[in-house]
N, C-alpha and C positions, 0 to 999 in steps of 0.2 A: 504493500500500500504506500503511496506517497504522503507528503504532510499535506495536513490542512493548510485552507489560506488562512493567514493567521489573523484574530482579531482586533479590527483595529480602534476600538472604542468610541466610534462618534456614533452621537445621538440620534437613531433613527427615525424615531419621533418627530424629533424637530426638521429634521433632515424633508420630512414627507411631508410637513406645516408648511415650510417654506415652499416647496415645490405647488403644494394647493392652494396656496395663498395667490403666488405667481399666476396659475391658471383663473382664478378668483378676477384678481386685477386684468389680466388679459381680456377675458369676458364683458366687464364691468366697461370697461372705456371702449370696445367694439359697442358697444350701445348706444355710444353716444348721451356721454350724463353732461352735465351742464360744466359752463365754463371751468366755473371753480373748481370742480370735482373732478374735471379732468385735470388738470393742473397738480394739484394734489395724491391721484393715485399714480397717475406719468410719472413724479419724484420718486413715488414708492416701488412704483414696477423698476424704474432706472435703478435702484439702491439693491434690488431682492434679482437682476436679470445676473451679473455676475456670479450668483451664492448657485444660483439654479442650472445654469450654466455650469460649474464645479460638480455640481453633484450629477447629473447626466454623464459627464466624463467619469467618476470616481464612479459609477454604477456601472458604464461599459465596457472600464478596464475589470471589475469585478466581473461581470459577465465573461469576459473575453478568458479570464484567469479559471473560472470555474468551468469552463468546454476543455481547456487544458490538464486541469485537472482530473478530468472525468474521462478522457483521453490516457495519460499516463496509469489511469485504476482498471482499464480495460483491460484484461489479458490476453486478451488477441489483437492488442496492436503491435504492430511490426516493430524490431529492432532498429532501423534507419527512421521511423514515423515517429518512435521513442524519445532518439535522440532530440529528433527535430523540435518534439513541445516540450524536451528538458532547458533549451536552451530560451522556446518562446517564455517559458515560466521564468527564469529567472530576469529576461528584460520584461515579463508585466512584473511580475515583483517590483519592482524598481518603479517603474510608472506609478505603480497602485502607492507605494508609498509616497510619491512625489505630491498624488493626489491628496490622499490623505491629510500631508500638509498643508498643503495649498488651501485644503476646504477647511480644518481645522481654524488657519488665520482668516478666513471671513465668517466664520462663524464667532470670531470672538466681537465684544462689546464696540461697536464703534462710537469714537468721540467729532462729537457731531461738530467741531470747529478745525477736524482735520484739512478739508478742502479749502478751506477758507485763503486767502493770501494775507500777510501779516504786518504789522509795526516792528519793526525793529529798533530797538533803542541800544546804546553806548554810550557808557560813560568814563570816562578817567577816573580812577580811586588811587590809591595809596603811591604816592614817588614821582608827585610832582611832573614837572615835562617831560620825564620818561612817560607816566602814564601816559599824558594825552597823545603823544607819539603812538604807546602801541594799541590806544584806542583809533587810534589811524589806521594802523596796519590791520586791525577786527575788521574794521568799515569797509576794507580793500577786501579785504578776503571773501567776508558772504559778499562784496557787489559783485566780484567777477564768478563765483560758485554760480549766486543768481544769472548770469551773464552765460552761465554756460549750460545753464538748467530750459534759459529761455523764456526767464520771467523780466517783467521791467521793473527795475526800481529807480525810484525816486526821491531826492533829501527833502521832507518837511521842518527841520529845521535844525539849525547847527550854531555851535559855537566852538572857533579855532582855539586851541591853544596857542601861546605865546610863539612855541617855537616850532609850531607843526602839528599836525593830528587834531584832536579832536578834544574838548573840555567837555562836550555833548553833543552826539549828533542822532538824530532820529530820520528813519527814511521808512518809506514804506516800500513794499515788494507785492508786487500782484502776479497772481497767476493761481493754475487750481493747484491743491496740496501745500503751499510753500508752508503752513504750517506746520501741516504731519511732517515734514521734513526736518526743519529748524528748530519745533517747539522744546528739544533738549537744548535747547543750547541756554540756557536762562542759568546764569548765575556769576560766578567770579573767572574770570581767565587770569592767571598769571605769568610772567614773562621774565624770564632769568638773561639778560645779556648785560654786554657793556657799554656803557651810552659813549659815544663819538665826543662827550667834553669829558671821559676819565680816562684823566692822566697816565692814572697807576694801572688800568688795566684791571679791576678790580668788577667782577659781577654783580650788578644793582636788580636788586628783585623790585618788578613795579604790579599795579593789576589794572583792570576791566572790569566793568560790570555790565555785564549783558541780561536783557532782558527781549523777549520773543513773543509779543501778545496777539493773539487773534484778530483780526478786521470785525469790529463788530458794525453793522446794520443796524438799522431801526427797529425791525422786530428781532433780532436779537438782546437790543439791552432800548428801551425807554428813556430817552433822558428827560426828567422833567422841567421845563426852564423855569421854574418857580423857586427850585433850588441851586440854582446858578447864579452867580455873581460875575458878573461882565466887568471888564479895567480895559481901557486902550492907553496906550503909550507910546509915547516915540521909539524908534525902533535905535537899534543901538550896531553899531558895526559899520560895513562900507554902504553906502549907499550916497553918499554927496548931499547936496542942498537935501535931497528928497530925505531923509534920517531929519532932517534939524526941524521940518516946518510940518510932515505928517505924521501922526499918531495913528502908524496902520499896524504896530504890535499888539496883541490881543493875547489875553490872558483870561482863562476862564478858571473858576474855582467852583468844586461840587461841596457846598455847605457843609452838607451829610457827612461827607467822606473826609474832609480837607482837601481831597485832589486837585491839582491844579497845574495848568498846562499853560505853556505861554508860547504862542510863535508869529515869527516876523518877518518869514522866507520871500514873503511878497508884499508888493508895493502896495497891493488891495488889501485894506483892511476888513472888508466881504470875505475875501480869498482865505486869510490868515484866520478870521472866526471858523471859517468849515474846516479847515484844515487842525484845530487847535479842539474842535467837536468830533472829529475823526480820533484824536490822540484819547481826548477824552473818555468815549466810549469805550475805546478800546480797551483798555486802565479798566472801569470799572467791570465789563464784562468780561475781564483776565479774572480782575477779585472774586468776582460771584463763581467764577468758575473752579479758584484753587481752593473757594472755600467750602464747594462741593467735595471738591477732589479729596481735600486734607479728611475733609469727614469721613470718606470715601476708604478712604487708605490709612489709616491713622495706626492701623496695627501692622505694616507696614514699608516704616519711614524712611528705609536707606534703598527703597526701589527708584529707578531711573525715573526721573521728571515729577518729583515731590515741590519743586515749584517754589523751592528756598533761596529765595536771590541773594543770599550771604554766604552761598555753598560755596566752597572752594572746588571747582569743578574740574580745571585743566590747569596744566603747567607747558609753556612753549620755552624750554631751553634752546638759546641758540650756542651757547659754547659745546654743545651735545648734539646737534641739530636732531634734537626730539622730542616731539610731543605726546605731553599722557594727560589719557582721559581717565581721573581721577575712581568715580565713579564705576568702570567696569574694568579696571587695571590694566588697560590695553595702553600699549608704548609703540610709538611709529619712529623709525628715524626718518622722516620726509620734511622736515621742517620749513622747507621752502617751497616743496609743492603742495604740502598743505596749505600754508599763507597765501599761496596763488589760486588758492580756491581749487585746485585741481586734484587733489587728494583731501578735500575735507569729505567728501561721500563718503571715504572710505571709515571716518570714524562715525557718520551719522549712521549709516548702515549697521555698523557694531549697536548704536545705542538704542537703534529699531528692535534688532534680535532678540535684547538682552530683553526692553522692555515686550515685546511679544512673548517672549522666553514666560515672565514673571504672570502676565496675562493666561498664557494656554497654564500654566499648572494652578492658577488663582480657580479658575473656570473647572479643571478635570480635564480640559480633552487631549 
């Protein structure tokens, strides 16, 4: 007798929900239901058409493996026909588990701010014009990663350091996913080299603070203008006469919260309130979100993307030229094709795994 296919624990149950559900919505919008309704199940069918999709596959490579099987249990199959489906079994083997996988990670929990495109903020922390330098060199890095992903990004507002880089610079990134991609990257990066005015040669540890928030929309987070407090100001930096005579910098503050955002990237002060309502929302429906998360996970706390922007997350040594990701213990020495954006995939992908890793055993499957 040969082995059984062996099994592989996903929920059958849910497995045939899903698939009835799919047929359910297929039907339901062939009838033609009203604007809204179709609009609304469209999303739902587009969200359940990949799961369904999966499982058709992982059910035909099953099938495909159980002719094989039933085949090799025959006694009167031929010695050449033998070999033939000893060989087909072990590449469906292979398939079935690939499948397996594959269906396992969409059937886990999705976080609904993954597709979204995102804020990116940077700030300089501790070592003075070192930081804002390699808060420079953060800034370079995800633009050209985004740059090669094929999203657009764009600076909402910034402030230089003295002698270079960045005191603060906030851009935004559009495109589908740029979340689920970047949303680990939130917290402290550190930077081990030696600045170009030391003498002696002597390694200056500086840091970064990054933070990665979701684009929130209007039906995503509400904001209510009752609890806003509006300030215009002159704007402060290069701009010539236009700096000294308009007040198109804009500062809004959410009462509730304290939050408070100021930008001055344009000469419209129209421009700079939507733009500084953009930062805005996005802040509080980052809040509302980690403070789901935190409750969410609280037993927990050292899983990837806990959402503590004082973590010390990364270390970029350049007398080593190498970078570790604190969090999953992973060490690259690629130090310059990471900074080039060109090898940062290669640690975001690690930080996808680990946290899907934590998710399929959270789950069972």
């Amino acid at each position: 007798m040969t082995s059984a296919i062996p099994d592989d624990h996903l929920p059958r149950e849910r497995l045939d929900a899903v698939v009835d559900r799919h047929a359910v919505l297929t039907a339901t919008l062939a009838s033609g239901p009203d604007a809204e309704t179709f609009v609304r199940l469209s999303r739902e069918l587009a969200e359940l058409e990949p799961v369904v999709e999966a499982v058709r596959a992982y059910r035909a490579i099953r099938e495909e493996l159980d002719g094989v099987e039933a085949l090799l249990d025959d006694p009167q199959t031929d010695r050449e026909m033998r070999a033939l489906a000893e060989e087909e079994r072990g590449a469906a083997r292979a398939r079935l588990a690939e499948a397996v996988q594959n269906l396992r990670l969409l059937l886990l929990p999705r976080d609904a701010a993954d597709e979204k495109s995102a804020i990116l903020e940077i700030r300089a922390g501790t070592g003075g014009d070192e930081a804002s330098l390699f808060a420079g060199d953060l800034y370079r890095m995800y633009a050209r990663y985004a740059e090669l992903r094929g999203w657009r990004i764009s600076v909402i507002a910034a402030s230089e350091g003295t002698v270079g880089g960045y005191k603060e610079i906030i851009a935004q990134i559009s495109g589908r996913g740029v979340f689920a991609r970047l949303k680990f990257e939130s917290g402290v990066h550190r930077v081990q080299r030696v600045p170009d005015t030391e003498a002696g040669g002597r390694i200056h540890t500086s840091a970064a603070t990054v933070a990665v928030l979701p684009e929130a929309e209007e039906v995503d987070f509400a904001l209510d203008e009752r609890e806003l407090r509006i300030d215009t100001m002159r704007a402060g930096g290069a701009g010539g006469q236009h700096v000294n005579r308009t007040e198109s910098a804009v500062r809004i503050t959410h009462e509730p919260t304290g939050i408070s955002v100021v930008v001055q990237a344009e000469r419209s002060q129209h421009k700079n309130k939507a733009r500084a309502m953009e930062i805005l929302r996005a802040r509080l429906f980052d809040r509302e979100r980690s403070a789901r998360e935190s409750e969410r996970a609280a037993d927990r706390r050292s899983q990837v993307g806990s959402g503590d922007r004082s973590e010390r997350i990364r270390t970029y040594n350049f007398p080593q030229g190498r970078v570790t990701d604190h969090r999953i213990g992973l060490t690259l020495y690629k130090l310059p094709e990471i900074l080039s954006g060109e090898a940062l995939g290669e640690i975001l992908d690690a930080l996808i795994a680990e946290h899907q890793a934590a998710l399929l055993a959270e789950a069972g499957l």
